[in-house]
C-alpha angles and dihedrals in degrees: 000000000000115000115271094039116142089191086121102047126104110241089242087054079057097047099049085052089057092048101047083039098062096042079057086055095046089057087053095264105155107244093246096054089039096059084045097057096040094058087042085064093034097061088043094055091042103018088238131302123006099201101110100270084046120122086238108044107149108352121124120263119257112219096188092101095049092054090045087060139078123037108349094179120100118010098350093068133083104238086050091068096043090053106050077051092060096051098053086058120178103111128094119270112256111253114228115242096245093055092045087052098050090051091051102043082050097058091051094047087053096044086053095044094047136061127059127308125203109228 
């Protein structure tokens, strides 16, 4: 079977391809690049072809590169959220891991240090 060959894909793996292949072209992707990218996602989301000789024959479908894609600005990305968070204030400042270390080592060093010993 020569490289590039979809002989082992389900029609609805190839559907999703042309799909995410067009909304590539809408945002200016060349056609090339865009079918690229949309059987790159495809196999990360399959593991490559269903039909039973394909590299992912039976395994579940991973959504993760479907959700990574499309607009990412505005709601839809990360900081967004961490920033709508931020204004609305009220809540207590995270405190980093390495400060929260230090404090605690130094409790415990104190609590070993300290109290009574018998001699």
């Amino acid at each position: 079977m020569p490289r590039g060959d979809k002989d082992k894909y389900t029609d609805k793996q190839k559907r999703k391809a042309e799909h995410i292949e067009e909304s590539y072209e809408e945002r200016g992707v060349s056609k090339d690049e865009a079918e690229r990218r949309a059987w790159a996602t495809v196999n990360a989301a399959h593991g490559g072809g269903e039909k039973p000789g394909g590299g992912g024959y039976g395994k579940p479908e991973n959504k993760a590169p479907y959700r990574k894609g499309g607009k990412k600005g505005g709601k839809a990305s990360k900081g967004a959220a961490k920033k709508a968070a931020s204004k609305k204030g009220g809540g207590k400042k995270a405190v980093s891991k390495k400060a929260a270390s230090k404090k605690g080592a130094g409790k415990r060093g104190a609590s070993k240090k300290g109290g009574s010993r018998k001699r």
